[in-house]
VOBA-1610 file (N, C-alpha, C; in pm, whole numbers, padded with zeros to 5 digits, always signed):
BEGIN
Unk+11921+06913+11046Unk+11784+06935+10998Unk+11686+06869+11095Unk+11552+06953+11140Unk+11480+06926+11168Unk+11392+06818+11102Unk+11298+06725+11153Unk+11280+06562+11070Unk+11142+06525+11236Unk+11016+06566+11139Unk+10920+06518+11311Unk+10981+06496+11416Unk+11044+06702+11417Unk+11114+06714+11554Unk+11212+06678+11651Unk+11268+06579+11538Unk+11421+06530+11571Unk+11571+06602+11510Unk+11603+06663+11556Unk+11714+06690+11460Unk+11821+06561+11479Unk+11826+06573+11320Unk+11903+06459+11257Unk+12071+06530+11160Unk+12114+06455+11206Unk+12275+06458+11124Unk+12264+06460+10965Unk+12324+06476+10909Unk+12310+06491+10740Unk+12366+06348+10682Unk+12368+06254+10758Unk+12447+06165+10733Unk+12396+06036+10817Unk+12364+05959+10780Unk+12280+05814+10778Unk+12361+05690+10769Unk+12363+05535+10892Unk+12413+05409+10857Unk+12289+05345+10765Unk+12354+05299+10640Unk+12248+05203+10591Unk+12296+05043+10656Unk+12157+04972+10645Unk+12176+04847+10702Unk+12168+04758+10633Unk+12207+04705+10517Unk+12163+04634+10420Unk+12275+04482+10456Unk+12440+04601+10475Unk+12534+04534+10499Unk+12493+04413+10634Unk+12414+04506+10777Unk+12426+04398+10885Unk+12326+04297+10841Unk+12263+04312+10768Unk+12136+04184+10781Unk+12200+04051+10729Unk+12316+04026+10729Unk+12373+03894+10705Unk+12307+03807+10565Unk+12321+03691+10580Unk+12233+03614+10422Unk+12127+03621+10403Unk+12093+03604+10278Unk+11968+03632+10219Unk+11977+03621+10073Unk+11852+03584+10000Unk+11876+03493+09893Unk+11763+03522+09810Unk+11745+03535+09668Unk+11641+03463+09590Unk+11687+03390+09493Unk+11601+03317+09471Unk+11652+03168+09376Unk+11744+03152+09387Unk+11790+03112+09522Unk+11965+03053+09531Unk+12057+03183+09496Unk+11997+03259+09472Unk+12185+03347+09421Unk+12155+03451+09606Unk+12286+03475+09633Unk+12303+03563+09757Unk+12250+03719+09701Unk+12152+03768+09840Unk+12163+03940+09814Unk+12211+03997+09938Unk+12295+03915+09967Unk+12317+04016+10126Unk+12486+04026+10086Unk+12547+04102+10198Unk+12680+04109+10232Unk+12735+04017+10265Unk+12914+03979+10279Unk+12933+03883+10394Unk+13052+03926+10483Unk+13033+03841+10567Unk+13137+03877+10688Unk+13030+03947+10799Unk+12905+03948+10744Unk+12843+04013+10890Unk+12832+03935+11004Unk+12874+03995+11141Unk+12866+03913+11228Unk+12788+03986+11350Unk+12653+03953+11455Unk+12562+04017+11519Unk+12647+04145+11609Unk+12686+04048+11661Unk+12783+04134+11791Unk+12839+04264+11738Unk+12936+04231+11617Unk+12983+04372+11542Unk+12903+04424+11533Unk+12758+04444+11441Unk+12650+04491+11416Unk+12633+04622+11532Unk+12599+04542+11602Unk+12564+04576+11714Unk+12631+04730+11809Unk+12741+04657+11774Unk+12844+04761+11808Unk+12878+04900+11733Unk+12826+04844+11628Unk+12864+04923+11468Unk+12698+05046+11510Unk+12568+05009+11547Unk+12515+05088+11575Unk+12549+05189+11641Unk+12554+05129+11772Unk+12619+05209+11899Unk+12762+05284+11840Unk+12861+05273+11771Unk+12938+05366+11766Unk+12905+05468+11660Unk+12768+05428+11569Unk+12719+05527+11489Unk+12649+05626+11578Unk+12605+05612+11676Unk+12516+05693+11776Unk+12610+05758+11836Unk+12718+05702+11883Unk+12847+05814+11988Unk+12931+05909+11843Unk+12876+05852+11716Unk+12976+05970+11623Unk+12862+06075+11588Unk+12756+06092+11638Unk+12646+06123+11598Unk+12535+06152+11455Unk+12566+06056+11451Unk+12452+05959+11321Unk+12306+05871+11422Unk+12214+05931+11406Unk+12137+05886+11453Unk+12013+05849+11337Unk+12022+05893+11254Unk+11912+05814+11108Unk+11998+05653+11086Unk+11899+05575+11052Unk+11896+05436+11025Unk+11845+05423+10927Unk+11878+05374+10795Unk+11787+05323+10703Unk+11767+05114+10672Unk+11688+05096+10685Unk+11662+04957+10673Unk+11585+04926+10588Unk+11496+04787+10597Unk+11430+04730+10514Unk+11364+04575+10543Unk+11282+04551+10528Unk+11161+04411+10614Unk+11295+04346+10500Unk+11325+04336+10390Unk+11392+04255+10285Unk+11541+04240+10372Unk+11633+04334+10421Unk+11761+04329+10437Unk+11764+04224+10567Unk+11852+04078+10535Unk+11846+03979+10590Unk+11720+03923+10650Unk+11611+03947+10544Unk+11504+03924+10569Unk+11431+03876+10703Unk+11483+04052+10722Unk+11369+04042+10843Unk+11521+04080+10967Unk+11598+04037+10961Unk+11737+04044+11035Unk+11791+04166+11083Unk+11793+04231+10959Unk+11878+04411+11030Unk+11766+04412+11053Unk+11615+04442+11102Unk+11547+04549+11165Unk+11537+04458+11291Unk+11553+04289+11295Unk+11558+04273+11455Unk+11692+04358+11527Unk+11800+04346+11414Unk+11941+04407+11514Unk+11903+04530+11548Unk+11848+04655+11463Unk+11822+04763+11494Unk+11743+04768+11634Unk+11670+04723+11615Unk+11498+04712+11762Unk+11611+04666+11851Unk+11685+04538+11852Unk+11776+04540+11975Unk+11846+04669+11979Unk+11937+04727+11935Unk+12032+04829+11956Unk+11985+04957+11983Unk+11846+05041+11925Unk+11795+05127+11954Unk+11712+05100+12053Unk+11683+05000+12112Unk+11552+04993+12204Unk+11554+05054+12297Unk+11669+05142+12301Unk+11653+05267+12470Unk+11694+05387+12405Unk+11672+05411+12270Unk+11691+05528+12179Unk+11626+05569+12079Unk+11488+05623+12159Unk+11352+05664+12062Unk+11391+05820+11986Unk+11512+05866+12026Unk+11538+06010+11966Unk+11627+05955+11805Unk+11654+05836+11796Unk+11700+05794+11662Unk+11595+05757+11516Unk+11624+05827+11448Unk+11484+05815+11332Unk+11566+05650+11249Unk+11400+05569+11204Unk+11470+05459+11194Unk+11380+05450+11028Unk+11442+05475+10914Unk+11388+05452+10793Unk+11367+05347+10744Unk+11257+05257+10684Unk+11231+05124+10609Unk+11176+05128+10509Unk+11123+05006+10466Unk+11082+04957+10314Unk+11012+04866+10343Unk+10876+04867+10249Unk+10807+04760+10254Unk+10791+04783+10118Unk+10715+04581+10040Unk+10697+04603+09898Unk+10754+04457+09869Unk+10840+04346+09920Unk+10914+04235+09903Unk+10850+04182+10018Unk+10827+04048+10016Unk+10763+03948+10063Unk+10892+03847+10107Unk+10889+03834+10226Unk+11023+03752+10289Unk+11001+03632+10349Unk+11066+03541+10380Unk+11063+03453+10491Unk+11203+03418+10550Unk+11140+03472+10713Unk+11233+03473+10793Unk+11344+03336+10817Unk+11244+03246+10792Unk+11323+03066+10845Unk+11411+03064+10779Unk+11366+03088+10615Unk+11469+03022+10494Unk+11556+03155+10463Unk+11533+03284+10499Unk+11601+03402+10454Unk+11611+03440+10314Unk+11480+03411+10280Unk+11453+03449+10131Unk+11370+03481+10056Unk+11383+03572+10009Unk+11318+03726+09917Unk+11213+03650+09847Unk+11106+03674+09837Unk+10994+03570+09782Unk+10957+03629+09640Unk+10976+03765+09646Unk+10945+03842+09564Unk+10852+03946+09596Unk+10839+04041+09454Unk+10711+04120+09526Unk+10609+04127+09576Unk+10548+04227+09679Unk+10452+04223+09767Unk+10374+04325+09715Unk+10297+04350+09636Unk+10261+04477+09563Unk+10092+04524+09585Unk+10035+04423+09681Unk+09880+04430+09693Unk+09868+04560+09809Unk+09778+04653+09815Unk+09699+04720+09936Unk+09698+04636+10051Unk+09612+04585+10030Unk+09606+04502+10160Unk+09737+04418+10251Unk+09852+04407+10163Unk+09971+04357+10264Unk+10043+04466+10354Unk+10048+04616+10297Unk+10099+04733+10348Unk+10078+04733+10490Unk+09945+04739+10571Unk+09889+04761+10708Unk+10028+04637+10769Unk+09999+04512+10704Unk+10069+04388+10801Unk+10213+04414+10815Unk+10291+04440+10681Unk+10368+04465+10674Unk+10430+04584+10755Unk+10347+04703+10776Unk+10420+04767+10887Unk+10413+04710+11007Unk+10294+04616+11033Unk+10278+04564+11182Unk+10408+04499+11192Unk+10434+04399+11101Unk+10577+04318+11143Unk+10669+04401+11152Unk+10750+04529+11057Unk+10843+04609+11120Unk+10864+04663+11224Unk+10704+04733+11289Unk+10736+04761+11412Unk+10736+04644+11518Unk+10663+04498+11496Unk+10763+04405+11596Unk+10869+04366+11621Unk+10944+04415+11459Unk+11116+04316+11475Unk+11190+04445+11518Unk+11123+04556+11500Unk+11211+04726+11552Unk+11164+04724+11693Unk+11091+04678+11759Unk+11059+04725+11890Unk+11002+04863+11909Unk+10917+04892+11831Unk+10854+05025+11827Unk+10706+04994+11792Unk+10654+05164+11864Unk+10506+05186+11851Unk+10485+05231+11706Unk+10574+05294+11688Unk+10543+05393+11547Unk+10660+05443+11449Unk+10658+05409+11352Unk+10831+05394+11247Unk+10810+05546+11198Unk+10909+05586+11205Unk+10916+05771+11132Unk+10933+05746+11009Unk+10989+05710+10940Unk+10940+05657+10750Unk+10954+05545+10724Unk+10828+05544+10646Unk+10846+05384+10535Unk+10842+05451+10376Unk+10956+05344+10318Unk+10939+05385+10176Unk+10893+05262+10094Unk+10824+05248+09987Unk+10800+05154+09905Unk+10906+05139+09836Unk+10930+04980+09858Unk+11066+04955+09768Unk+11090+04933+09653Unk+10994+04909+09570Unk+10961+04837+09483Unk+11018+04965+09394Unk+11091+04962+09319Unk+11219+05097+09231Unk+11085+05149+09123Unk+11054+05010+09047Unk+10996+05080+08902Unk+10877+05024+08886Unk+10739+05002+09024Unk+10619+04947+09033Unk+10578+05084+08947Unk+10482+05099+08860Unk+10376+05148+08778Unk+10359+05216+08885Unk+10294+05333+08839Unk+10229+05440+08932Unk+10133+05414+08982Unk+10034+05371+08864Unk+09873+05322+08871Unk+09863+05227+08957Unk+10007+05104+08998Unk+09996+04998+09143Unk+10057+05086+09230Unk+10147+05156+09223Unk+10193+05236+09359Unk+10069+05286+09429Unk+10002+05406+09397Unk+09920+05499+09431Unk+09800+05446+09499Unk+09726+05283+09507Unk+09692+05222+09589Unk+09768+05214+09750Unk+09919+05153+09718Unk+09972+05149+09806Unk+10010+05244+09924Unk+10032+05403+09867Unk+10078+05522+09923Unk+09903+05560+09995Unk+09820+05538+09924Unk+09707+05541+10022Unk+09688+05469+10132Unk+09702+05315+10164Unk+09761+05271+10285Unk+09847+05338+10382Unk+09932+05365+10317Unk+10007+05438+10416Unk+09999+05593+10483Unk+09936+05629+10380Unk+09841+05761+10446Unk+09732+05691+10548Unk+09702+05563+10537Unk+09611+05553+10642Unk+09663+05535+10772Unk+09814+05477+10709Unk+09904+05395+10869Unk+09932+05539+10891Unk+09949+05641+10852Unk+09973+05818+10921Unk+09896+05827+10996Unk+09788+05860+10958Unk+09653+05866+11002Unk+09603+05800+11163Unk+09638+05646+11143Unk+09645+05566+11290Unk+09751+05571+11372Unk+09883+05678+11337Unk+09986+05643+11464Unk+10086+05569+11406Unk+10097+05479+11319Unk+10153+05402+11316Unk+10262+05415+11250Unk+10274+05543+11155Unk+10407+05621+11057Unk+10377+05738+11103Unk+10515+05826+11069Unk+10464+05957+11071Unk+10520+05990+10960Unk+10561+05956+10876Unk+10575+06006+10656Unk+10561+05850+10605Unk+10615+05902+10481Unk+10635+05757+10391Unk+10720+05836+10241Unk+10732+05745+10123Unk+10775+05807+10022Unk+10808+05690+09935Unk+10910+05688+09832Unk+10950+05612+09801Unk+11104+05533+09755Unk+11165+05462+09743Unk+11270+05423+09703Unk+11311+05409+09557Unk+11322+05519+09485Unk+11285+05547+09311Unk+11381+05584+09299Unk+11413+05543+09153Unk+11546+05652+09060Unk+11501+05718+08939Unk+11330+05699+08957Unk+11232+05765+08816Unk+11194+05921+08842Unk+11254+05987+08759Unk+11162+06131+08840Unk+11055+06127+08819Unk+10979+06062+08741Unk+10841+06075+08698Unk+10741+06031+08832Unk+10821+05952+08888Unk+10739+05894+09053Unk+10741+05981+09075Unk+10875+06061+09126Unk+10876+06161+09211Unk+10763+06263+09184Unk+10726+06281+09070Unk+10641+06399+09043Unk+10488+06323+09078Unk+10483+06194+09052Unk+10363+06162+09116Unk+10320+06163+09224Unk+10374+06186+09326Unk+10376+06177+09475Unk+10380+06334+09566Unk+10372+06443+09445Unk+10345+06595+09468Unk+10224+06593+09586Unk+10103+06537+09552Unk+09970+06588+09616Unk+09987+06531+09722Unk+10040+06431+09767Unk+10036+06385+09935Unk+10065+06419+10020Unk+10010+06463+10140Unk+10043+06581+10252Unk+10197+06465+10363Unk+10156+06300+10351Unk+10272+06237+10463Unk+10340+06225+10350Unk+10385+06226+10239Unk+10549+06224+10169Unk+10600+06307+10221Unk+10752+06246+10251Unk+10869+06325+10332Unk+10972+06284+10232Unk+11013+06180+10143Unk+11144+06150+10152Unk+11159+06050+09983Unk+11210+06101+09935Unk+11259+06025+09799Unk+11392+05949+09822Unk+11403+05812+09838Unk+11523+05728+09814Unk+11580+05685+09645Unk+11698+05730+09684Unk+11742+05726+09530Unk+11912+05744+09537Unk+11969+05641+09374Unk+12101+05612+09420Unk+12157+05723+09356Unk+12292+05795+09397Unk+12338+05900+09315Unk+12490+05878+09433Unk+12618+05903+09367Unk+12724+05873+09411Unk+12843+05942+09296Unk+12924+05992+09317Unk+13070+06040+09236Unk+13041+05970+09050Unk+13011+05885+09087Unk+13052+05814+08930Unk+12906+05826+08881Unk+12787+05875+08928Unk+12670+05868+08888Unk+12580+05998+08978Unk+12584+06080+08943Unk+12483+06238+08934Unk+12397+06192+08870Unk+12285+06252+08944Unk+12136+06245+08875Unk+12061+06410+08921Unk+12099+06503+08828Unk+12054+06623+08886Unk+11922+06632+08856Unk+11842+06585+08721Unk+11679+06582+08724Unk+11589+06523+08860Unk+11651+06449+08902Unk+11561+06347+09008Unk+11579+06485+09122Unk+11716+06532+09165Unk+11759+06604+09274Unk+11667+06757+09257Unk+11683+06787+09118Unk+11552+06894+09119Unk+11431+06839+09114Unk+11388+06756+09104Unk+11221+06721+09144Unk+11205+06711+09247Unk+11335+06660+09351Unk+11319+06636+09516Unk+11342+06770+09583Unk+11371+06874+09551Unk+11399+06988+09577Unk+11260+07101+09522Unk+11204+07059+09430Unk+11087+07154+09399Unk+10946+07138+09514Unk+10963+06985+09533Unk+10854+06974+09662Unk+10873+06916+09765Unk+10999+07000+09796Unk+11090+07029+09925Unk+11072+06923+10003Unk+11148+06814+09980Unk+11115+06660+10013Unk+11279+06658+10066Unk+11280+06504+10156Unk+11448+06495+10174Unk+11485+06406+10072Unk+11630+06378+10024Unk+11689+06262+09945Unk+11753+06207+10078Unk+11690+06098+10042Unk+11770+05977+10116Unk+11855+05872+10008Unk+12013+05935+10010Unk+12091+05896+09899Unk+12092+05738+09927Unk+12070+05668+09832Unk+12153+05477+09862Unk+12252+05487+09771Unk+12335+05379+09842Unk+12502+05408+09748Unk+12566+05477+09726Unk+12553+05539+09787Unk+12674+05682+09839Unk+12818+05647+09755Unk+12879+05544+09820Unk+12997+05483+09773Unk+13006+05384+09716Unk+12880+05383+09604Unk+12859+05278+09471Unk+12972+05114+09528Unk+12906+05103+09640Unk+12847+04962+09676Unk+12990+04919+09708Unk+13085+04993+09813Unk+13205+05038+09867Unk+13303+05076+09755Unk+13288+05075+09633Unk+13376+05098+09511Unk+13506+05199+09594Unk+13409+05329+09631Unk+13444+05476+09672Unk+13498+05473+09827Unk+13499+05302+09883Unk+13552+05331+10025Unk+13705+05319+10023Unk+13800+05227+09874Unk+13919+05286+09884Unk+13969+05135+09880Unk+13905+05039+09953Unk+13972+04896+09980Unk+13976+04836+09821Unk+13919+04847+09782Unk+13922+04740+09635Unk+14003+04827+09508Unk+14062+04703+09466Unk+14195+04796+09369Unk+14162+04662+09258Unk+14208+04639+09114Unk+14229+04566+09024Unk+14256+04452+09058Unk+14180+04312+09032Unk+14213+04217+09113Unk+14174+04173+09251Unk+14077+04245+09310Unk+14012+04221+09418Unk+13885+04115+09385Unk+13857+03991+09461Unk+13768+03956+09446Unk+13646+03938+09526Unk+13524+03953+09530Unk+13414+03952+09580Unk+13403+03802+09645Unk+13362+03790+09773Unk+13356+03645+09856Unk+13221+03597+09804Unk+13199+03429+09776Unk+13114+03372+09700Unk+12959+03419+09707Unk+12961+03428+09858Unk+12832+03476+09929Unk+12801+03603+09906Unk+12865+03703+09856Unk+12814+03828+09851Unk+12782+03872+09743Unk+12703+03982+09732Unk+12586+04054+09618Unk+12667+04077+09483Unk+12800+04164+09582Unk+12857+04238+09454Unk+12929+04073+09370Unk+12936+03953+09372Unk+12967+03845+09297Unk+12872+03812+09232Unk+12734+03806+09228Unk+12683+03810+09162Unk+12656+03840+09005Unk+12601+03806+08888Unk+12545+03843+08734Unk+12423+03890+08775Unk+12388+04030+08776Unk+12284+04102+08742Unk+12294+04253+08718Unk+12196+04283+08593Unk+12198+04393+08504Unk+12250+04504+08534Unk+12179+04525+08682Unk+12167+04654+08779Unk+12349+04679+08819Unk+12402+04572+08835Unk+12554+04583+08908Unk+12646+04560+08864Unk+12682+04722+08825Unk+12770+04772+08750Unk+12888+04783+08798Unk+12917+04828+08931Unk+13035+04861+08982Unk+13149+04768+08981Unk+13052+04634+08993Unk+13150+04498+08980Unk+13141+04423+08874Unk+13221+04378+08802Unk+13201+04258+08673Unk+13266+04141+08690Unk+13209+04002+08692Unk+13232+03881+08737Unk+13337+03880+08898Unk+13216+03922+08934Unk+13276+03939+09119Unk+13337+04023+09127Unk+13446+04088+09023Unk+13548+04147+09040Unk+13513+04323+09044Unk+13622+04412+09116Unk+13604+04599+09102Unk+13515+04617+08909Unk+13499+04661+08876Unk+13463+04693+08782Unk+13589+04810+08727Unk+13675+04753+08599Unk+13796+04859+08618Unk+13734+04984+08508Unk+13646+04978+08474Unk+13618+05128+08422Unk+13588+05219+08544Unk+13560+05165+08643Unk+13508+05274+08764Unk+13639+05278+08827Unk+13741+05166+08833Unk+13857+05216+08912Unk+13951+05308+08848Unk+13958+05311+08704Unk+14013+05400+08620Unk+13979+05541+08643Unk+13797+05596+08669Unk+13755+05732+08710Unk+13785+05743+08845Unk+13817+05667+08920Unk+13822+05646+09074Unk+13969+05693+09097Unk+14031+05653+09010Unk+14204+05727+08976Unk+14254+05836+08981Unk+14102+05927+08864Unk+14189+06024+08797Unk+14130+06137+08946Unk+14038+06102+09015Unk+13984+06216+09096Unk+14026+06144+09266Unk+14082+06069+09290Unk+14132+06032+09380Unk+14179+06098+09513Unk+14273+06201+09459Unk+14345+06329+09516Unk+14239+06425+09561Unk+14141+06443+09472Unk+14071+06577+09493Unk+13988+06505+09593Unk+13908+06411+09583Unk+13825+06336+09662Unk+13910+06349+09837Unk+14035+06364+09837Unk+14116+06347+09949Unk+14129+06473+10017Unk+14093+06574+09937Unk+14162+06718+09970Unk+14162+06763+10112Unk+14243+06820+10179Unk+14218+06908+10305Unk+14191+06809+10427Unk+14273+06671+10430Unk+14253+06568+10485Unk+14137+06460+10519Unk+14087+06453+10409Unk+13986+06379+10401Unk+14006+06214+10389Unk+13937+06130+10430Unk+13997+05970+10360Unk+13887+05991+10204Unk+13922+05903+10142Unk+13848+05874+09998Unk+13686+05855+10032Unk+13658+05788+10129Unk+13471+05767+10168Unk+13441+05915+10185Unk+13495+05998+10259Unk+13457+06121+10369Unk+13469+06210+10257Unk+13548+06243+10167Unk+13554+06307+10049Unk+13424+06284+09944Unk+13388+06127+09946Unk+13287+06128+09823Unk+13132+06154+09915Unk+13123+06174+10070Unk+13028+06194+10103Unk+12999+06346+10114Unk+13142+06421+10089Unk+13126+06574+10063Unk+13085+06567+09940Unk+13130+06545+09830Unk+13053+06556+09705Unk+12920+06573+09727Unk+12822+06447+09750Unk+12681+06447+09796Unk+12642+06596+09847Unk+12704+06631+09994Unk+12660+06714+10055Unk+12690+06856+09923Unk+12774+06884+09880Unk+12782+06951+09820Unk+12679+07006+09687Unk+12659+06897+09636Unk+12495+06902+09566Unk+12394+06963+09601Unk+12357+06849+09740Unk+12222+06950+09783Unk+12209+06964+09925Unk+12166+07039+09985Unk+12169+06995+10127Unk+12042+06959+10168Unk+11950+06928+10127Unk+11855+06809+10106Unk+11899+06665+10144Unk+12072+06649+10064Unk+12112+06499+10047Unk+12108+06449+10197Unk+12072+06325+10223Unk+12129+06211+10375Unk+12178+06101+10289Unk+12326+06148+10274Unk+12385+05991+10214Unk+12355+05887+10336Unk+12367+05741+10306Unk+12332+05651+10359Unk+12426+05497+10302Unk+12554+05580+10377Unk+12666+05468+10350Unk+12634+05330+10443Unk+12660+05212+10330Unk+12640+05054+10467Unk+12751+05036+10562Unk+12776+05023+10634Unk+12869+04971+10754Unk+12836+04841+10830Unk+12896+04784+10837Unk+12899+04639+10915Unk+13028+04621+11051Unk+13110+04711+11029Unk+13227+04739+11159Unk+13242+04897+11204Unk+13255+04852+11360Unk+13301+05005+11369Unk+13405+05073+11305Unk+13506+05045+11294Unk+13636+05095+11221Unk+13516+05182+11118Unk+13430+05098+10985Unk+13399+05201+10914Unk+13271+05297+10915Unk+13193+05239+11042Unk+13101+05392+11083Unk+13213+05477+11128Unk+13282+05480+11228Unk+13380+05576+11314Unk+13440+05674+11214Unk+13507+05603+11110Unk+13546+05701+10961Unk+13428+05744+10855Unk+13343+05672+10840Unk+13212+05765+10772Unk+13175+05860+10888Unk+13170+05916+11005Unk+13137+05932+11099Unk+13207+06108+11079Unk+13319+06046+11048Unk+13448+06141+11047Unk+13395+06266+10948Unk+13372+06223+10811Unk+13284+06312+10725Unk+13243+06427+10783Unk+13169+06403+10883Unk+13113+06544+10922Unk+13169+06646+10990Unk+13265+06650+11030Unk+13337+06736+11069Unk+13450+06803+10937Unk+13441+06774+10803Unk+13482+06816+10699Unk+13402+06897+10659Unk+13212+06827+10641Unk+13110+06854+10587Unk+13145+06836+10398Unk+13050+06962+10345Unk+13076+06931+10175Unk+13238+06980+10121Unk+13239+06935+09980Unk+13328+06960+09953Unk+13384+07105+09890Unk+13459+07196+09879Unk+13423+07309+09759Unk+13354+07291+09638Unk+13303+07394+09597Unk+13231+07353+09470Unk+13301+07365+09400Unk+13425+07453+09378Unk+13557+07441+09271Unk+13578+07283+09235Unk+13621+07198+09385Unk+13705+07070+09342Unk+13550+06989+09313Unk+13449+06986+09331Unk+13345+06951+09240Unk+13325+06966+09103Unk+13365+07082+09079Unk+13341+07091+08971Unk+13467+07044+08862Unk+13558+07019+08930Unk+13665+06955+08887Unk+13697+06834+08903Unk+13580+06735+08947Unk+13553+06594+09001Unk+13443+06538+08849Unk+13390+06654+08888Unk+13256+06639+08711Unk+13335+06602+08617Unk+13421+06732+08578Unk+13490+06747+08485Unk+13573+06587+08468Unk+13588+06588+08517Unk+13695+06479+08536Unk+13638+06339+08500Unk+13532+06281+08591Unk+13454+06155+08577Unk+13373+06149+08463Unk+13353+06225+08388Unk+13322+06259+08215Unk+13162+06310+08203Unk+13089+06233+08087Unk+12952+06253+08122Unk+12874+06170+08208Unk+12743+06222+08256Unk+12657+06189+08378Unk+12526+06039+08294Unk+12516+05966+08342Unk+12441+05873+08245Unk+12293+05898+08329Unk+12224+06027+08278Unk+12066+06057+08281Unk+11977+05938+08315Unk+12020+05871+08246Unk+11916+05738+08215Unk+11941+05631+08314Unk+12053+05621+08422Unk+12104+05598+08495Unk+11951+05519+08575Unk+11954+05388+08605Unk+11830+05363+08667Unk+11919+05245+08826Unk+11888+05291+08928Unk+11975+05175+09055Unk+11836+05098+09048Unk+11898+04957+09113Unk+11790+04863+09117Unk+11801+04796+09253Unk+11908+04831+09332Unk+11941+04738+09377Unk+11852+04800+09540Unk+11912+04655+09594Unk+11770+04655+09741Unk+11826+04774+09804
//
């Protein structure tokens, strides 16, 4: 797909994983085991499998993945590099301050992304903020029609799992792109037809419900102290007290095989699902090593899945939870 004249792959590294630690009130929101150098590498072999969309965020290792990105792309302006503004960071202490929700921080806030990216001008920013009121959004999305306006973006959109945003954001000529989580164990077809009526892209997060769907974690796996998925909070479901979450490894069971079909690994299978939905979708699996860009990578040469073994993946993973809201960064 064409994307302000870039054609782009259907298939996106998210960076949430490289931005290393990061924190509010003491509890971890980052990954662990990230280490720069891998990072680094992990770009560059996303670019030789040809994945050239990036999705990031001023929040992910606050402030961290978009310096790694600006290093790694800095001689690769044909790569579209997606962000988020809306969270208020500090770089020293690596920690999430909370929301940033005023007009007036938007302008600065892109200024700092494009210093830690090494760029003149970011091809999307999305507001991160999941479930800000419309009535505070719609200040904000005017900013950013202004940063259109000066050069400084060329779209914007938002990072929502509400369709009701989505429908708010109809009249704006720079919306390009609805971020929103949807993955095997969680369909959200209302949101996917609102992003499809005003022919917008989905930029999927959690593709593989927060690696559940990459295959490594079985009953008894535990989450390392430092990382997100160990965590107690509302939003994170996939895991319960650090641990797989075994109602999801139980649906993760029964469709396992089909997810595999026609030589697929278990990731490359649930990123056909996606594609299979809509072709709108840019899943936006995290990677932190090459080993697993090189095999998300792989995906595309499968592409989607049949809609038969879809529809026998539905069938299977039971009903769809509508009300389904992601929270996470």
């Amino acid at each position: 797909m064409h994307i302000f004249s870039k054609e782009i792959s259907p298939l996106g590294m998210g960076c949430w994983p490289i931005g290393g630690p990061m924190f509010k009130d003491g509890r971890p929101l980052g990954y662990s085991n990230s280490d720069d150098s891998e990072s680094i590498r992990t770009i560059h072999a996303a670019l030789d499998g040809g994945i050239t969309l990036f999705d990031t965020a001023a929040a992910y290792g606050a402030g961290h993945a978009e310096r790694l990105l600006g290093q790694a792309l800095v001689n690769r302006p044909d790569a579209m590099i997606v962000s988020k503004l809306g969270l208020a960071i500090d770089e020293t202490t690596k920690e999430i301050l909370g929301e940033e929700a005023s007009p007036d921080s938007v302008l600065p806030a892109i200024e700092n992304s494009l210093e830690r990216l090494q760029r003149d001008c970011l091809d999307i920013v999305l507001l991160h903020l999941n479930s800000l009121p419309v009535d505070r959004a719609m200040p904000i999305f005017e900013e950013m029609e202004k940063a259109r306006k000066a050069g400084k973006i060329r779209g914007y959109g938002w990072s929502t799992d509400f369709t009701g945003n989505v429908k708010a954001l109809s009249r704006r000529d720079g919306v390009v792109a609805i971020e929103h989580g949807t993955n095997v164990f969680c369909d959200t077809p209302k949101i996917r037809k609102a992003i499809a009526h005003q022919g917008l892209v989905a930029f999927i997060r959690s593709p593989l419900a927060m690696g559940l769907l990459g295959g490594n974690y079985r009953k008894g796996s535990v989450m390392p102290k430092d990382d997100i998925r160990s965590t107690e909070q509302m939003w994170l479901t996939y895991y319960k007290d650090g641990k797989p979450n075994a109602e999801f490894l139980e649906k993760l069971d029964t469709v396992r095989d089909l997810l595999q079909s026609n030589g697929r690994s278990l990731p490359q299978g649930a990123l056909g699902w996606l594609w299979a939905k809509s072709d709108r979708n840019f899943p936006l699996p995290g990677a932190r090593t090459v080993a697993q860009i090189q095999e998300l990578a792989g995906a595309l040469e499968f592409g989607a899945l049949p809609q038969a073994i879809v529809s026998e993946i539905d069938t299977l993973i039971g009903p769809k939870h509508e009300d389904y809201v992601e929270k996470e960064l």
